[in-house]
Each structure stands twice: as C-alpha cells, then as structure tokens.
Biotite code that builds the C-alpha atoms (Angstrom):
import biotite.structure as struc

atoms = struc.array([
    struc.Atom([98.830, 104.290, 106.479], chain_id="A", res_id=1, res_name="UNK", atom_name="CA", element="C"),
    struc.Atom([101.667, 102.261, 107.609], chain_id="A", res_id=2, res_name="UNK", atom_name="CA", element="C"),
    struc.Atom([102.533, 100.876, 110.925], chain_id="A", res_id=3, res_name="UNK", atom_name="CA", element="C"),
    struc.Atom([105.472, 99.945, 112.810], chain_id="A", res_id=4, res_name="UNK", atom_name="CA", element="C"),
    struc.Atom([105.577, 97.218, 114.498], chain_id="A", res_id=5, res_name="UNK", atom_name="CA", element="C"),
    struc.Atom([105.526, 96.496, 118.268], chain_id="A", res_id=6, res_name="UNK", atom_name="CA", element="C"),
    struc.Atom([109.064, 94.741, 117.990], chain_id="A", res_id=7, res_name="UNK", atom_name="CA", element="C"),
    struc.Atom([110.475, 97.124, 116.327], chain_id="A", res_id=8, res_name="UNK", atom_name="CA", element="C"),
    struc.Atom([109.443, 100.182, 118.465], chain_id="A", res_id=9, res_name="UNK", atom_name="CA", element="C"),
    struc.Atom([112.482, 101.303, 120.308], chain_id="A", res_id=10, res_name="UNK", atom_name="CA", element="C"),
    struc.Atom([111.259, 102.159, 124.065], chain_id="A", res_id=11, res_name="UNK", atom_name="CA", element="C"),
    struc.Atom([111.676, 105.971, 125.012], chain_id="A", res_id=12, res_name="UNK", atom_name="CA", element="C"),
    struc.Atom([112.285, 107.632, 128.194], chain_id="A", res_id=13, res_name="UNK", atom_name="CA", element="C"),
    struc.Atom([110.718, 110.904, 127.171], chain_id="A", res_id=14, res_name="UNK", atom_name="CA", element="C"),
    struc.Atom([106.917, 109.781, 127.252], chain_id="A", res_id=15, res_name="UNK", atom_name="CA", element="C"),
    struc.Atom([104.922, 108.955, 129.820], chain_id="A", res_id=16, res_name="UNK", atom_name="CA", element="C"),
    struc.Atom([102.007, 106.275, 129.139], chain_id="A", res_id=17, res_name="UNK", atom_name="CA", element="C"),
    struc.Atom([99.260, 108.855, 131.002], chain_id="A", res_id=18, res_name="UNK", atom_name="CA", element="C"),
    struc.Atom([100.365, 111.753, 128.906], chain_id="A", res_id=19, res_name="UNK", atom_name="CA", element="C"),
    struc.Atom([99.975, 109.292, 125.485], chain_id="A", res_id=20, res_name="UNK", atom_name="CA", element="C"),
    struc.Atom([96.290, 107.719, 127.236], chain_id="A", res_id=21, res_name="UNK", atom_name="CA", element="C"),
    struc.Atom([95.362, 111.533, 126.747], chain_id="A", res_id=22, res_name="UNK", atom_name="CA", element="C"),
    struc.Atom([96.754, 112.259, 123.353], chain_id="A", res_id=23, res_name="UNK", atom_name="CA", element="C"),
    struc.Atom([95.572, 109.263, 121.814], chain_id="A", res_id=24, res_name="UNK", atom_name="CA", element="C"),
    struc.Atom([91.616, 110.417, 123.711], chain_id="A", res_id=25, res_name="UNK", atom_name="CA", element="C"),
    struc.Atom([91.740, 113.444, 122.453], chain_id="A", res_id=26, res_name="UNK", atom_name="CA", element="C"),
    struc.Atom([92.944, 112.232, 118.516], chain_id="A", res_id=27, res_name="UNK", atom_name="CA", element="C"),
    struc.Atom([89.714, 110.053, 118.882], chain_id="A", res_id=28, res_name="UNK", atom_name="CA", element="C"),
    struc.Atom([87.969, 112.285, 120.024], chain_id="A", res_id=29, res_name="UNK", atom_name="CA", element="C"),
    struc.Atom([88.968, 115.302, 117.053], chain_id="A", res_id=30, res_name="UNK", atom_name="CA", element="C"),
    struc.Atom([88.600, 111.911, 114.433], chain_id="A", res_id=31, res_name="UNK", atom_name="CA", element="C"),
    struc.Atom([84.843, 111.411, 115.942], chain_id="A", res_id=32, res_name="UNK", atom_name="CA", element="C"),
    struc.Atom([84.553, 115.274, 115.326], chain_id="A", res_id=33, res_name="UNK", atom_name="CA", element="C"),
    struc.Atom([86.015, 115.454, 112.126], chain_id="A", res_id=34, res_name="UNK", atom_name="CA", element="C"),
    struc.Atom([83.905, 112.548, 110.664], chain_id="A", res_id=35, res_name="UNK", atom_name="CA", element="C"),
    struc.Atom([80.577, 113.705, 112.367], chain_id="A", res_id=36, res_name="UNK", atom_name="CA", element="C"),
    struc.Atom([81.038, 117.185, 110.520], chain_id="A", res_id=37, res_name="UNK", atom_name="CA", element="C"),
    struc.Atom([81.555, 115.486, 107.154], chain_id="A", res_id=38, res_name="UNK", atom_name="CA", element="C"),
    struc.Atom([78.436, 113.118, 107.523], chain_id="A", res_id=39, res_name="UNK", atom_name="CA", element="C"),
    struc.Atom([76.480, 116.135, 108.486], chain_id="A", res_id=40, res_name="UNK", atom_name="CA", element="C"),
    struc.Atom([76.239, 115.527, 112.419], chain_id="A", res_id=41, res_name="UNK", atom_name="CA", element="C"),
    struc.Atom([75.687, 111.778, 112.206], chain_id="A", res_id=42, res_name="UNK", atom_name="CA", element="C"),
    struc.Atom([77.822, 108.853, 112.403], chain_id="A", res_id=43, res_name="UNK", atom_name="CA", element="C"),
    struc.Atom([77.156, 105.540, 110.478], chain_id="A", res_id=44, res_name="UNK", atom_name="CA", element="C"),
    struc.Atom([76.963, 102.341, 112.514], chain_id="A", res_id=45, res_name="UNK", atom_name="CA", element="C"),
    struc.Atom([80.196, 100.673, 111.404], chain_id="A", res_id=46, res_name="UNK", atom_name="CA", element="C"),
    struc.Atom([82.317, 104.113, 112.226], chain_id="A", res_id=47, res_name="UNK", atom_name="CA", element="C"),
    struc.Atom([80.602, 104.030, 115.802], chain_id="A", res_id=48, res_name="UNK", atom_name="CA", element="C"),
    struc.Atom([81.894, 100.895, 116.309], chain_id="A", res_id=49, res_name="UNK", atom_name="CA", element="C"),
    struc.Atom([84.813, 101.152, 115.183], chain_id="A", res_id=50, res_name="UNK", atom_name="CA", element="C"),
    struc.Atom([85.567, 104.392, 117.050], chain_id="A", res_id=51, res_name="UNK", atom_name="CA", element="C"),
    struc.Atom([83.991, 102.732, 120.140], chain_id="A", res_id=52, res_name="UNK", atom_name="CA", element="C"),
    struc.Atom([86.417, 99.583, 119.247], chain_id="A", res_id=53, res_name="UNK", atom_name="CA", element="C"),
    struc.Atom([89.664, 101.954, 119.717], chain_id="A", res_id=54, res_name="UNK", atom_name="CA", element="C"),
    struc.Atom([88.081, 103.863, 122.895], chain_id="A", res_id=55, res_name="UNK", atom_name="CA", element="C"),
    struc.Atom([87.843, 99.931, 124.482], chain_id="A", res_id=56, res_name="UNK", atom_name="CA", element="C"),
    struc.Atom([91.331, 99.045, 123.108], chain_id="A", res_id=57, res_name="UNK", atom_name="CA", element="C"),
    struc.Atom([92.906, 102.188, 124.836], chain_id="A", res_id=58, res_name="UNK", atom_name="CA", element="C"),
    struc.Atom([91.115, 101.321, 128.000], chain_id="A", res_id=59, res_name="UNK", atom_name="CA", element="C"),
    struc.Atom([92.225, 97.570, 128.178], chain_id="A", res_id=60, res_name="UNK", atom_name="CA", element="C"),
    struc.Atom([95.685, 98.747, 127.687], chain_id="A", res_id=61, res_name="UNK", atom_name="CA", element="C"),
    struc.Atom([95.621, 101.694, 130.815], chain_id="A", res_id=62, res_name="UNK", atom_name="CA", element="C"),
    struc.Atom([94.243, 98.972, 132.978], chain_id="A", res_id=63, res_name="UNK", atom_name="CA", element="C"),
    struc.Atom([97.155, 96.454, 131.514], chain_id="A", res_id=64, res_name="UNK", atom_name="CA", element="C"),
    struc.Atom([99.267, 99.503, 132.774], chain_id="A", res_id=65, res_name="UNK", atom_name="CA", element="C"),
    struc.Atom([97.584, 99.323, 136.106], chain_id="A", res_id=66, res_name="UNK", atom_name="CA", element="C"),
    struc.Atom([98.130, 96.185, 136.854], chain_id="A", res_id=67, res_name="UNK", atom_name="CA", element="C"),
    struc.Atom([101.803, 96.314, 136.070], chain_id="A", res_id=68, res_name="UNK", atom_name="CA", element="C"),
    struc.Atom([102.556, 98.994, 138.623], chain_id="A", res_id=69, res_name="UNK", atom_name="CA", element="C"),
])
C-alpha cells in the first residue's frame, strides 16, 4: 500500500473532519471484524495492538481538532 504524503495532500472543502473521525471508526472497526473472522474469533496480540495503536492515533488527532476550534 502506498501513501501520500501529508505535504502533498491538497486540502478539500467537501469533507468534514467529524464525518472522516467516523469513516475511519468504522474501517477499523470492519478491519477488526474482518481479521477476527479469519483467525477464527480471536485476535493475536501484535494485531490488538496495533489496531488499538490506530484507535489512539485517531483519538489524539479529534482532540488536536478540539483544541484548534
């Protein structure tokens, strides 16, 4: 997979951050599903934390948002 990066993302007035907080939640959240039915129900350690990483990530950056308003 290959990212852009931050400098070169062109800003957009057709998104709203609360609307992507959401979309990005509920991607996690259909990943977390997707792997758990793979691994029969169960989720190793390292995927935990890294899905748990992302969750945290997302969170830092609506209170980031927060603050700027």
């Amino acid at each position: 997979m290959k990212y852009t990066h931050f400098d070169d993302i062109e800003p957009s007035n057709k998104t709203d951050f609360i609307m992507l907080y959401f979309a990005a939640c509920r991607s996690l959240r259909e990943l977390e599903s997707a792997i758990r039915r793979t691994n029969g129900g169960k989720l190793s350690c390292r995927q935990a934390w890294l899905l748990r990483r992302i969750q945290r990530k997302l969170s830092q950056m609506a209170a980031f948002w927060k603050n700027i308003l």
